[in-house]
C-alpha positions, -999 to 999 in steps of 0.1 A, spaced: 542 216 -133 542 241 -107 556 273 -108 557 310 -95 570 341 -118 585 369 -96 581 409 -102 608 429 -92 612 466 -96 644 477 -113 654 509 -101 660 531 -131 674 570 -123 672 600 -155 690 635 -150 712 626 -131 718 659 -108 752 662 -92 758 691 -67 797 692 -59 809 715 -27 849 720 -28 866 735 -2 902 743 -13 921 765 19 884 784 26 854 770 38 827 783 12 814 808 35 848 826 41 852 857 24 877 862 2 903 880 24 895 857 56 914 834 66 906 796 82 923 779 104 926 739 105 917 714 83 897 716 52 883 690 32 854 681 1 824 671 5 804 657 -26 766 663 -28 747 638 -53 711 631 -60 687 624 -91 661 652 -103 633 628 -120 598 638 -137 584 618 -110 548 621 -127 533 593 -107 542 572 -73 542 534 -74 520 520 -49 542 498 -24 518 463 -32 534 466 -69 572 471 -60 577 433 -57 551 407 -63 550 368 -71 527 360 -93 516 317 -90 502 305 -126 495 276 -103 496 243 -117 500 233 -154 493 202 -174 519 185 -199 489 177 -220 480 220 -221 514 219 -244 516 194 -263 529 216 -299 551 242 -302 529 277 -298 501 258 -274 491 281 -248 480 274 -210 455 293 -190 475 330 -183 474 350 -150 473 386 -147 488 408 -128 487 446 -121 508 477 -115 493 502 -94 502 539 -97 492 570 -76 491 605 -77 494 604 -115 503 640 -127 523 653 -155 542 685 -141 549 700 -176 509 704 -181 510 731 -156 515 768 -170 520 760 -207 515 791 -228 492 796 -250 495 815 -281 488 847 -270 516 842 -242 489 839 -211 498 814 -187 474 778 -199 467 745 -180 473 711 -199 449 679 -193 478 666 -168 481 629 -181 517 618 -186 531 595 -205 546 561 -189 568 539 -203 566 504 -187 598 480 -196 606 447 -192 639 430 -188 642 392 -184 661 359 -195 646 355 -230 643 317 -237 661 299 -257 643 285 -284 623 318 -290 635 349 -275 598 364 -276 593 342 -247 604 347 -210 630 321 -197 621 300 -168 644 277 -147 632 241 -137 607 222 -162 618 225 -201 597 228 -230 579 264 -224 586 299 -216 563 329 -211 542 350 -234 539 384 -218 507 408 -229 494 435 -223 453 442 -211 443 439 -250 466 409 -250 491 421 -278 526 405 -271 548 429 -249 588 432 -264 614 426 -231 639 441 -229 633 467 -254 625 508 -249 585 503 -243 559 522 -264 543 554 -244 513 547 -224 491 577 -217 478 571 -177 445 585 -157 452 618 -139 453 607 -104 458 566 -96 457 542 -126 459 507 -129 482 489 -156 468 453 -162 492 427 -180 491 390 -184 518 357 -184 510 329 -202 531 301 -206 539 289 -241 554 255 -258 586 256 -278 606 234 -299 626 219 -268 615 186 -251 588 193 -223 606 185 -187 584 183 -159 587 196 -127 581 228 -105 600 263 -122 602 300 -117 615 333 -132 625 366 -122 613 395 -148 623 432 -139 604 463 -143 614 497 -148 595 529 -157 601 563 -175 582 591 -181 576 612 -214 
């Protein structure tokens, strides 16, 4: 069975910041006594303020990740395991903005270590048989186990726990591994689509 998971970066926007420019008679440099001749209209101004606290590097924003080809006989009971493949998230320019300037108690102006907090989630079709598992679509009988670099099991679709990052670039290392359920093993080649989205504390 051959099969391919696919990355893809769900775009996730916090404080939303919404700037909105009326004109009603007076264009919104007129004065209060001038006057304005001709049309007027509204114009709406929209955006997103984020703690931006690192970039991610382009490589990460969509990748395919090939676990190659696996062996009926690697699954044979429910909660066998075959040979995982990892896969990384690459982040840059790492800095946490609120570090900057904290005071300390006797009011002068203080510098924090600068390491942010990351939240990494995951949001995918959870499989049938066990929702723990990642859903794929072609061969029955397995689904994915995602972990993370010390290989606990990663919740989907659930708010992630806070990961402190490196100041500057980091690397964030997790692994798929495809797992057997109770449902009857159908060979063939599959995929799956899981999406990513981060937040910063």
């Amino acid at each position: 069975m051959k099969g391919v998971c696919y990355l893809v970066w769900k775009v996730i926007s916090f404080l939303p910041l919404i700037v909105l420019m009326l004109a009603t008679g007076q264009a919104a440099y007129a004065g209060e006594n001038d006057v304005v001749d001709g049309d007027t209209g509204v114009l709406y101004v929209s955006g997103t303020l984020a703690r931006g606290a690192c970039n991610v590097d382009s490589d990460t924003l969509q990748q395919s990740v090939n676990l190659g080809t696996l062996s009926s006989g690697e699954l044979i009971n429910p909660g066998e395991r075959g040979a995982g493949r990892a896969f990384h998230l690459k982040l840059r320019d790492c800095f946490d903005p609120e570090a900057v300037s904290q005071p300390d108690h006797n009011g002068n102006s203080a510098i924090g270590d600068g390491l942010p907090f990351v939240r990494v989630n995951f949001m995918s079709a959870a499989d049938s048989d066990n929702h723990a598992l990642i859903a794929v679509y072609g061969a029955q009988g397995f689904g994915l186990r995602l972990e993370d670099d010390r290989h606990r099991a990663v919740l989907l679709n659930q708010q992630a726990e806070p990961l402190r990052v490196t100041n500057g670039d980091s690397v964030l290392t997790y692994y798929l591994l495809p797992e057997r359920t109770h449902a009857s093993l159908k060979e063939g080649a599959w995929q799956a689509v899981i999406y990513i989205g981060m937040s910063y504390d």
